[in-house]
ZAMARGU-4260 file (C-alpha; in steps of 0.2 Angstrom, whole numbers, plus 5000, padded with zeros to 4 digits):
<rodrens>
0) 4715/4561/4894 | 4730/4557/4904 | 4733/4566/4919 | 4746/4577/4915 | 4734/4583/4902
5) 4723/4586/4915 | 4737/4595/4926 | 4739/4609/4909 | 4720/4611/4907 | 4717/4616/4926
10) 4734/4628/4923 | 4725/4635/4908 | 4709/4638/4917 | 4716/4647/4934 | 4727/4658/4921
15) 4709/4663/4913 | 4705/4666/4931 | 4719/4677/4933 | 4713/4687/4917 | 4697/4690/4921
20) 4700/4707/4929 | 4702/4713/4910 | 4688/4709/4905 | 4673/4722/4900 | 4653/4724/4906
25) 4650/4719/4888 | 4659/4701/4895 | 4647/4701/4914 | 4630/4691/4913 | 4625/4702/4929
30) 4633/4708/4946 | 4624/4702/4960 | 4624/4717/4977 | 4617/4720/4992 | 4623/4701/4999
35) 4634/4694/5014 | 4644/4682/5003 | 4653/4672/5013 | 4668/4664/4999 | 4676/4651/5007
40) 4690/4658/4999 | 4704/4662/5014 | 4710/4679/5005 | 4693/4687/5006 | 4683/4676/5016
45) 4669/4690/5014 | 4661/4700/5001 | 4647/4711/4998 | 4645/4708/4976 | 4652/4697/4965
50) 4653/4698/4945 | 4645/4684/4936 | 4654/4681/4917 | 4642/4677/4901 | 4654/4661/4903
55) 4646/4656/4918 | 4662/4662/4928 | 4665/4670/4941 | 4675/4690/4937 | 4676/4699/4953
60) 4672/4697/4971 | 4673/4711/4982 | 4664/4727/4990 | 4650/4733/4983 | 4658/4749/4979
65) 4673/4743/4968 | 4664/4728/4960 | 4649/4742/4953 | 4665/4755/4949 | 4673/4742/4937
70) 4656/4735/4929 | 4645/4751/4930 | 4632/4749/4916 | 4631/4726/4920 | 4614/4720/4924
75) 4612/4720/4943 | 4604/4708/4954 | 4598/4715/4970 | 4602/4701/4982 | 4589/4708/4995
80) 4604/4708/5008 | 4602/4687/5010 | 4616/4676/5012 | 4625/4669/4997 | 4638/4653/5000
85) 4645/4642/4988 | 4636/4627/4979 | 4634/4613/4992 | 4645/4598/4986 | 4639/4582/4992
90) 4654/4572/4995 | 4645/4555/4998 | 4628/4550/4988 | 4618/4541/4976 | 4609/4551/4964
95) 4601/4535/4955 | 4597/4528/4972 | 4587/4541/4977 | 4578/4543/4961 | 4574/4525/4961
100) 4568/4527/4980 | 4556/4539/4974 | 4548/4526/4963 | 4546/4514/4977 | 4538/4514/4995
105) 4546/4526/5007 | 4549/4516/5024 | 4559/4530/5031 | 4553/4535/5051 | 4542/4521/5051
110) 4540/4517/5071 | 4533/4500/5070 | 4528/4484/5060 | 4512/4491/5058 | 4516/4506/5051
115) 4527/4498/5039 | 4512/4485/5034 | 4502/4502/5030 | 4513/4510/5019 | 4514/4494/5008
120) 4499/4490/5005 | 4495/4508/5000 | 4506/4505/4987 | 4501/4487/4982 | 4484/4493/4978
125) 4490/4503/4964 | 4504/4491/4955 | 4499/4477/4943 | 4495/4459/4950 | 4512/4449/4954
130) 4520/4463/4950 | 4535/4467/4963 | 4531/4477/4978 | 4550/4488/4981 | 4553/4499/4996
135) 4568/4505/5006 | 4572/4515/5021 | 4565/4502/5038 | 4574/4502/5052 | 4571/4491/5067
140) 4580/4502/5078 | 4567/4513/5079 | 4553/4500/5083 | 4549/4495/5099 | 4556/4480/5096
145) 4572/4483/5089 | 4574/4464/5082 | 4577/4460/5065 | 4559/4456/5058 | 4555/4441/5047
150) 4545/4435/5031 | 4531/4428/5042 | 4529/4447/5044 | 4526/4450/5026 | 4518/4433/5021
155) 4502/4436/5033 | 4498/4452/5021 | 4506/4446/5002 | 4508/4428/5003 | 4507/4430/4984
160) 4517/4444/4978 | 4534/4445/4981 | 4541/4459/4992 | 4559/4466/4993 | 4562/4480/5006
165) 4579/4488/5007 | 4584/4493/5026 | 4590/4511/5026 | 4608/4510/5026 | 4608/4498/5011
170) 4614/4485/5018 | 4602/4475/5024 | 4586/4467/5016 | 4571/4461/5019 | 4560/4448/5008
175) 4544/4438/5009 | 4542/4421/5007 | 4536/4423/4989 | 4552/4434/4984 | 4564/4419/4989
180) 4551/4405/4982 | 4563/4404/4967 | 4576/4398/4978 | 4570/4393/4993 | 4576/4377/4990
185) 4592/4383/4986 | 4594/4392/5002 | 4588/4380/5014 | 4607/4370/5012 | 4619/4384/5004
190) 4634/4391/5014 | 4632/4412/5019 | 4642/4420/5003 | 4658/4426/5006 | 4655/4443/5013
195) 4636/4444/5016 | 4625/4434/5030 | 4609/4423/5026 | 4602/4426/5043 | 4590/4410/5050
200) 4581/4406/5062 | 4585/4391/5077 | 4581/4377/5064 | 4591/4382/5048 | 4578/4391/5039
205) 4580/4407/5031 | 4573/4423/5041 | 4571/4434/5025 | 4584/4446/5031 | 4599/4446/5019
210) 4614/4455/5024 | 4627/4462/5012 | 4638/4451/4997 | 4619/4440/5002 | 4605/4452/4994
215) 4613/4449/4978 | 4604/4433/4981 | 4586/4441/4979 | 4594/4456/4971 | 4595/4445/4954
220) 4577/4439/4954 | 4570/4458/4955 | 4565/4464/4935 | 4575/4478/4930 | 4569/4494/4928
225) 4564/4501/4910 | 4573/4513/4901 | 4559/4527/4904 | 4557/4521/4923 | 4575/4525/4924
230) 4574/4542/4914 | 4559/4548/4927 | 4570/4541/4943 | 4585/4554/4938 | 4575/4569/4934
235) 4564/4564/4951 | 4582/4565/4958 | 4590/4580/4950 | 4575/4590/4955 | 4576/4585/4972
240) 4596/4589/4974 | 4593/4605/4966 | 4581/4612/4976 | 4590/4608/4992 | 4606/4618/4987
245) 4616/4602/4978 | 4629/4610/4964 | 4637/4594/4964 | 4637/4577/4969 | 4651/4562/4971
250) 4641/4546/4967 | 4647/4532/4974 | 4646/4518/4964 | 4640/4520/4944 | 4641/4508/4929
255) 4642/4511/4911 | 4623/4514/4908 | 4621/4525/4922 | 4636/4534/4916 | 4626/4535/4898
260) 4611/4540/4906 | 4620/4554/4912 | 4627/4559/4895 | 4612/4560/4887 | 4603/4568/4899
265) 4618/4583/4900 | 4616/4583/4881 | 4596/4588/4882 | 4600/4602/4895 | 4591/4592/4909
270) 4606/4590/4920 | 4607/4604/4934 | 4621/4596/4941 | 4639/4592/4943 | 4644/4574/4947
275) 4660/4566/4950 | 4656/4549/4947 | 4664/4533/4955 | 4665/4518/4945 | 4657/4503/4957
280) 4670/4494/4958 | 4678/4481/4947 | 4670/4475/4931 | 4667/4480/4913 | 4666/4499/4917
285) 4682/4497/4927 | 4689/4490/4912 | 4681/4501/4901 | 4690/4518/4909 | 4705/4510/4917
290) 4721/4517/4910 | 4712/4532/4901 | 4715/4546/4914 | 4700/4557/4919 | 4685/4556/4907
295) 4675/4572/4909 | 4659/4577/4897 | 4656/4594/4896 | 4657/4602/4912 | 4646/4593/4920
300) 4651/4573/4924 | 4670/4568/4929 | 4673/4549/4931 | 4690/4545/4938 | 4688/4535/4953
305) 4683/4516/4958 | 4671/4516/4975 | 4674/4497/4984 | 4670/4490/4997 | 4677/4481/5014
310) 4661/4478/5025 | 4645/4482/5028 | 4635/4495/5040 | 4634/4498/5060 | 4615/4497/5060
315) 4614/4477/5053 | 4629/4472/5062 | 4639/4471/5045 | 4652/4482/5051 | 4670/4474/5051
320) 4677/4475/5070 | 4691/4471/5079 | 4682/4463/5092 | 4663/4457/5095 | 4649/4468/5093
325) 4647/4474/5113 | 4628/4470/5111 | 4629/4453/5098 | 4646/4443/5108 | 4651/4433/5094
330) 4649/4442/5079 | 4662/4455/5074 | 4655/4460/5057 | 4658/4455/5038 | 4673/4459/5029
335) 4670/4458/5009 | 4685/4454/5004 | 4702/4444/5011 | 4716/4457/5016 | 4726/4450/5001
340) 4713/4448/4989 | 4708/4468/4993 | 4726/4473/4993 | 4726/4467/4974 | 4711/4476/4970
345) 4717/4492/4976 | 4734/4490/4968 | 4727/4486/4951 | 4713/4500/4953 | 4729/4513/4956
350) 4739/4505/4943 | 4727/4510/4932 | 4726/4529/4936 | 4711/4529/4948 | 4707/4539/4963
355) 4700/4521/4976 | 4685/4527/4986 | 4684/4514/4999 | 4666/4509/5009 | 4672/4507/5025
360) 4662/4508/5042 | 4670/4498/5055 | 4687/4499/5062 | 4691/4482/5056 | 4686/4488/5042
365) 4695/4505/5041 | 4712/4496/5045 | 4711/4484/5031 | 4709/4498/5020 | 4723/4509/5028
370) 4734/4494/5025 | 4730/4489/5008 | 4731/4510/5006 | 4749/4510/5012 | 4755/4492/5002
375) 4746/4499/4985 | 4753/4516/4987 | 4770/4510/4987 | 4771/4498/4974 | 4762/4511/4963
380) 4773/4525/4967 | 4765/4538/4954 | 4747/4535/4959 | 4734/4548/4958 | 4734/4552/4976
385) 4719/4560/4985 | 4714/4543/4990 | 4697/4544/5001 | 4689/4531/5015 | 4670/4534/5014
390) 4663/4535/5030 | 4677/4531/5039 | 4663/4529/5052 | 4672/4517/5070 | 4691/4519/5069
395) 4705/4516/5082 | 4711/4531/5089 | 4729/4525/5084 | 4724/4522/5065 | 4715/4543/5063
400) 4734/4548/5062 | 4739/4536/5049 | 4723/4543/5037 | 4734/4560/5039 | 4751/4554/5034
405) 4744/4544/5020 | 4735/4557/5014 | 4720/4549/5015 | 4704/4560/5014 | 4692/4556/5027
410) 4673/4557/5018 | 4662/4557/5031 | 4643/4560/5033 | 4637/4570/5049 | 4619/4565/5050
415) 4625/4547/5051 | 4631/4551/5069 | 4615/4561/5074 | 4604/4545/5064 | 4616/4533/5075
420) 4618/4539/5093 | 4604/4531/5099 | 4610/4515/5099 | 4629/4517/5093 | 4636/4514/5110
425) 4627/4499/5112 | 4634/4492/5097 | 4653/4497/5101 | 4655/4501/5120 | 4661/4517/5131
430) 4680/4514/5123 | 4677/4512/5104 | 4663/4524/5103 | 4679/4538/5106 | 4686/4532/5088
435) 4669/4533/5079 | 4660/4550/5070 | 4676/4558/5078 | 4678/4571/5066 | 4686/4586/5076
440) 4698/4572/5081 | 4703/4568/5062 | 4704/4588/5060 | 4715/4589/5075 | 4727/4575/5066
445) 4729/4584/5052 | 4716/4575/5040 | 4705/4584/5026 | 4685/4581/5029 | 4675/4580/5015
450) 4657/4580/5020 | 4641/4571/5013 | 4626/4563/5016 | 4624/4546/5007 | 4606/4550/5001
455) 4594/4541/5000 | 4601/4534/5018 | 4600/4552/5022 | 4590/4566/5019 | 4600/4575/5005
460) 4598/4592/5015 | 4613/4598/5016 | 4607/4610/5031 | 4606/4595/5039 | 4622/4589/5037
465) 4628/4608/5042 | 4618/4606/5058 | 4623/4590/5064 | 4642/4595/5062 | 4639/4610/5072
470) 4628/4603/5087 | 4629/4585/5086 | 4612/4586/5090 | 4594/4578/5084 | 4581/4594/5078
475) 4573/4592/5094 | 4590/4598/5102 | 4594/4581/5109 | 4603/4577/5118 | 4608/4597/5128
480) 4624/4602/5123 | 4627/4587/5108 | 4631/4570/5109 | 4652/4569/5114 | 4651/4586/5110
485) 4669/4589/5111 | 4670/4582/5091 | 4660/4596/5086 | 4663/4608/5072 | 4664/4626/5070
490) 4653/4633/5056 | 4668/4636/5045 | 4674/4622/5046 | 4656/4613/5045 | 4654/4622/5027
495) 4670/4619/5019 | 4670/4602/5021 | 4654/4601/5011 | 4663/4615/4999 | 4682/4617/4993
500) 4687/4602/5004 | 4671/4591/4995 | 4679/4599/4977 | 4698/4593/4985 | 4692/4578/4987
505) 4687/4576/4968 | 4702/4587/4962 | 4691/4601/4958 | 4697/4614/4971 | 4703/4624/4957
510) 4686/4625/4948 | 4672/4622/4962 | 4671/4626/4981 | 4673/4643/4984 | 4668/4661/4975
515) 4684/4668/4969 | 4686/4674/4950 | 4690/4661/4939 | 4679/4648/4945 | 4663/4642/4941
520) 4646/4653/4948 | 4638/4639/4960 | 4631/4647/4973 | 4617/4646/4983 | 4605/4663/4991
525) 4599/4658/5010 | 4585/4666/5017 | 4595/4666/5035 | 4614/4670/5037 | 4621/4653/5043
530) 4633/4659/5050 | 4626/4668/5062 | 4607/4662/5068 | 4606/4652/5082 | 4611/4634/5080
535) 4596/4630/5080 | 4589/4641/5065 | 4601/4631/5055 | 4592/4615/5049 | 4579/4626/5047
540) 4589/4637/5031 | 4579/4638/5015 | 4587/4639/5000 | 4580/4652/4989 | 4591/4651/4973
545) 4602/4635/4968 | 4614/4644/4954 | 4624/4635/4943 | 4636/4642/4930 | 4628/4658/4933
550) 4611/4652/4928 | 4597/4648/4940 | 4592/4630/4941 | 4581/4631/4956 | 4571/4646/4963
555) 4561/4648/4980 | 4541/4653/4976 | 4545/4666/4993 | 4563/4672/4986 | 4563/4691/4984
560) 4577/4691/4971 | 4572/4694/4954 | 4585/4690/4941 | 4587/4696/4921 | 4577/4686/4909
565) 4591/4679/4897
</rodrens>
């Protein structure tokens, strides 16, 4: 489908939206009364009941009153008086990652070595001998010793079978002695690969710790997963994203098969999802879509982006910067790719009709992309626009203006910062620590947000996310008053980044992101108004119904609502 195509088929659907008004009670699947809908819609940014077509669309939003005047004999779902929002959209995830994580050892909030050591053998006990023992989420800033830890570490409790941990941002890892045997030789003289970091100790040797471009390493010694593992892995996932309010996710970074499992997973009715999927990065699915305009199956999987990316993560250090590490002087992070060299890929990804969705954390990193952005854009001057940096996480102050007049979208995940400021500041300084998670300051500039999470590095909450814009604060309420509280986010504008501006950011604004008539029927019922508890009741939000399409793909045990049996 070219993109003009694509232009008429969004005309055609906001001129059915238009039509909808005609429509009978023989046409509505129910009306749903007695809420506080709160539409993200700017006409009627509140509503009392909203008509739900036998399409899955969205008639009528309105009062009470006139929505039950023009559809007086539709089924009706009695609300209870909770809070409805739209569908949660999470601009910045990995639905495949966090299905696979859910296979594996959760190292998440592990305080210490010991407690890691716990929680593997646990699992260890129960898999095949020599089999692989997987985990992800360890993070040594949160043990007493916030030091890199090594394959001594691991060897002392499975000097026999291999072990492969992921750190919790991704982009670090951690392997013992028996996962690198196959090359240990190999390791002991190679150079660091371009991009990544074989860390070592004083005399040469490898550590266990592989940093970015360098898991690959290890990464290519580790069986794949079966057909069925990855089958079980999705639905773990899709269960999970439901039930905390997901409608949508953008998945950063998918191949071909991924892309298949998809299909065939929307075509048995088990995919309670919308996913705007980015191609991970160049390679035989690049090739595979480039030139073809938007590929979209059904309603419920779009694939017209390439995610790349240009360094690696605060936490391990990866991070490109400008100058040296405040607390490592010396090291100023990893870029992946040459200027020149990434400057090419961007201009071929554009040439070929794709939306680029660029990793990009420090603000080395972020200026490298803005200038590749800016070369690529003019040389390809009918490019799909909408271009995004994901994270966008340590930039200049001088460079958060240029994001605006590129047009660049800022996709950013609030929890990062409330998961980082522990330790952020150590790693960049009192001066550089102005440029970074500085999202009222990209609002301010004129720059549309589009919120995520990055699950599994995250919790995929989206309440969370809410929360964390809002207070810029842990759950405990540290530290009082938020952490540089003065980039803090109203409620508003907390939720529409993770609503229309999320569906912007994917080109689905006039389809997704807010309850006006036309659109789709995601929503989500709340048990608290959001919008108005304490801050502090926010994190604390249960969702009681995940709709989508008008049908219920996720309901509370304690929700009061009943709906129609269909």
């Amino acid at each position: 489908m070219t993109y003009s195509s694509y232009v008429v088929i969004m005309g055609l659907f906001l001129l059915a939206g238009a039509m909808v008004g005609c429509r009978s009670s023989a046409d509505v699947q129910y009306v749903l009364t007695h809420a506080t809908i709160y539409t993200m819609n700017d006409e009627e940014p509140q509503a009392e009941a909203m008509a739900v077509g036998v399409d899955g669309r969205i008639l009528a939003v309105g009062s009470q009153d006139a929505i039950l005047k023009k559809y007086p004999s539709a089924p009706r779902v009695d609300a209870e008086g909770l809070t409805v929002i739209p569908g949660i959209i999470d601009a910045h995830a990995h639905l495949m990652g966090l299905g696979m994580s859910r296979l594996q050892v959760d190292l998440v909030g592990t305080r210490s070595l010991d407690e890691v050591i716990a929680r593997l053998q646990e699992r260890a006990a129960s898999l095949p001998e020599g089999a692989w023992l997987l985990g992800r989420g360890w993070d040594q800033n949160d043990w007493p010793e916030k030091r890199f830890p090594t394959h001594e570490v691991l060897d002392r409790y499975f000097p026999d079978r291999p072990v492969w941990l992921r750190r919790i941002d991704g982009h670090a890892w951690w392997a013992n002695k028996a996962a690198m045997r196959p090359i240990w030789d190999t390791l002991q003289h190679m150079p660091d690969p371009e991009g990544g970091k074989i860390v070592r100790d004083a005399s040469g040797k490898p550590t266990g710790i592989f940093i970015d471009a360098a898991m690959q390493l290890i990464n290519q010694l580790v069986p794949e997963p079966s057909r069925e593992e990855r089958k079980q892995a999705l639905q773990l996932a899709l269960k999970e994203t439901v039930a905390f309010g997901l409608t949508g996710v953008h998945d950063a970074g998918v191949d071909q098969s991924t892309i298949e499992l998809y299909q065939e997973a929307i075509d048995e009715g088990a995919f309670p999802l919308r996913v705007y999927a980015m191609i991970g990065g160049q390679g035989p699915t690049f090739e595979a879509y480039c030139g073809k305009g938007p590929f979209m199956y059904k309603d419920r999987l779009v694939v017209r982006s390439v995610k790349y990316y240009i360094d690696g993560a605060l936490g391990s250090r990866g991070a490109a910067l400008l100058e040296d590490y405040s607390d490592d002087p010396g090291n100023r992070g990893l870029l992946r790719y040459e200027p020149d060299v990434f400057t090419r890929m961007v201009r071929e990804a554009m040439s070929c009709g794709f939306q680029v969705n660029t990793h990009a954390i420090g603000d080395r990193g972020n200026r490298v992309v803005l200038d590749a952005y800016e070369a690529a854009m003019q040389e390809v001057p009918d490019h799909a626009g909408r271009h995004r940096i994901e994270h966008a996480q340590v930039v200049t102050l001088e460079d958060i203006p240029r994001f605006a007049r590129l047009g660049v979208i800022a996709s950013m995940q609030p929890t990062h910062a409330t998961s980082d400021m522990y330790w952020a500041e150590d790693r960049l300084g009192p001066e550089r620590i102005k440029g970074a998670y500085a999202w009222r300051r990209f609002l301010d500039a004129g720059v549309r947000l589009a919120f995520g999470s990055d699950f599994p590095v995250e919790s995929a909450n989206p309440m969370l996310g809410i929360y964390a814009a809002v207070t810029r604060q842990d759950t405990t309420g540290w530290p009082p008053g938020g952490w540089y509280p003065d980039q803090r986010l109203t409620r508003e504008e907390a939720l529409r980044a993770f609503t229309l501006d999320a569906a912007y950011a994917a080109f689905q604004e006039h389809e997704l992101g807010s309850l006006e008539p036309g659109k789709w029927a995601d929503f989500l019922i709340l048990d608290r108004d959001i919008m108005r508890v304490p801050e502090q009741d926010i994190f604390r939000t249960k969702v009681y119904a995940t709709v989508l399409g008008g049908e219920v793909v996720f309901r509370h045990t304690a929700s009061p609502v009943q709906w129609p049996q269909r």
